[in-house]
N, C-alpha and C positions, 0 to 999 in steps of 0.2 A: 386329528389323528395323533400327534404328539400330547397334546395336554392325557390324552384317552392314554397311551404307553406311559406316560410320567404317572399317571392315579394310579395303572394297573402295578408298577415299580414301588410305588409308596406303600401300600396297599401290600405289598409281597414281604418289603422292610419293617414296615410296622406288625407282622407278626414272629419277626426273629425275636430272641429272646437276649437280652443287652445282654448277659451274665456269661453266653458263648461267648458274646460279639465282643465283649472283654477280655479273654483270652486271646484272641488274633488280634488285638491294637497293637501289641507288639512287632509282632511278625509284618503286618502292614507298616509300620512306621519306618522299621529297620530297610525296608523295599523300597521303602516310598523316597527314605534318605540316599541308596543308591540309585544314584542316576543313572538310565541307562535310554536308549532310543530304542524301546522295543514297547511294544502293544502290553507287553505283560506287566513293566513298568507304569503304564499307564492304565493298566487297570488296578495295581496295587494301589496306585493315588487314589482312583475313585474310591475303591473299598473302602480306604483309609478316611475317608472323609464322608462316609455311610456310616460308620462305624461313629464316627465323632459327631453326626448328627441325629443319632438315635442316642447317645447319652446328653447330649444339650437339652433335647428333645425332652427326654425321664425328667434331667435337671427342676427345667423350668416346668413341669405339670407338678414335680412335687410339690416345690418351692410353691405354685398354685394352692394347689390342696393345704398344705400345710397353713398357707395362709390364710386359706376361706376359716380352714377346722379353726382357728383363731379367733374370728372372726368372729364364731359361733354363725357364718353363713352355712345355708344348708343348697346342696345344688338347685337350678332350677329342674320343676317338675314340666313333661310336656303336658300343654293341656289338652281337657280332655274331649274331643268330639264325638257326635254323633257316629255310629258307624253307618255305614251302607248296604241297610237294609229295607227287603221289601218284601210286602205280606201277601202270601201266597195261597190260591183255595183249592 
C-alpha cells in the first residue's frame, strides 16, 4: 500500500512541468529556512526538496541524452513480438 501511494505521488510529480516548479524554489527555500513547528513548515521542506528532485532528476536525464547523442548511441528499440491473435470463422 505504500510503495502503491509513493508510484501514485511520483507519477503526479513527474508530470509537473520544472519551469513552474522553478518559480516557487524560492519561495520554498525562503520557508524551508524559517524554522517554525508547524505542519505548514513542514510541508514547505517537502515541497522544497520535490522541487529539487525534479531538477536533479532533468539534470541527469540530459546530461544522459546528451551523452548517448555523443556517442552516436541511438536508444534501445523494444522488440518486436508476436501479438495475440486468433483466427476466427
Amino acid at each position: 500500500m505504500l510503495e502503491s501511494a509513493l508510484n501514485k505521488m511520483a507519477e503526479k510529480i513527474l508530470s509537473l512541468d520544472e519551469a513552474s516548479l522553478a518559480g516557487l524554489w524560492e519561495k520554498y527555500k525562503a520557508r524551508m529556512e524559517h524554522f517554525e513547528t508547524t505542519k505548514e513548515w513542514e510541508k514547505a521542506v517537502i515541497i522544497f526538496f520535490i522541487i529539487n528532485a525534479v531538477r536533479v532528476k532533468n539534470h541527469i536525464f540530459n546530461e544522459k541524452m546528451l551523452e548517448r547523442h555523443k556517442n552516436g548511441d541511438k536508444p534501445e528499440k523494444q522488440p518486436i513480438k508476436k501479438p495475440d491473435l486468433k483466427i476466427v470463422k
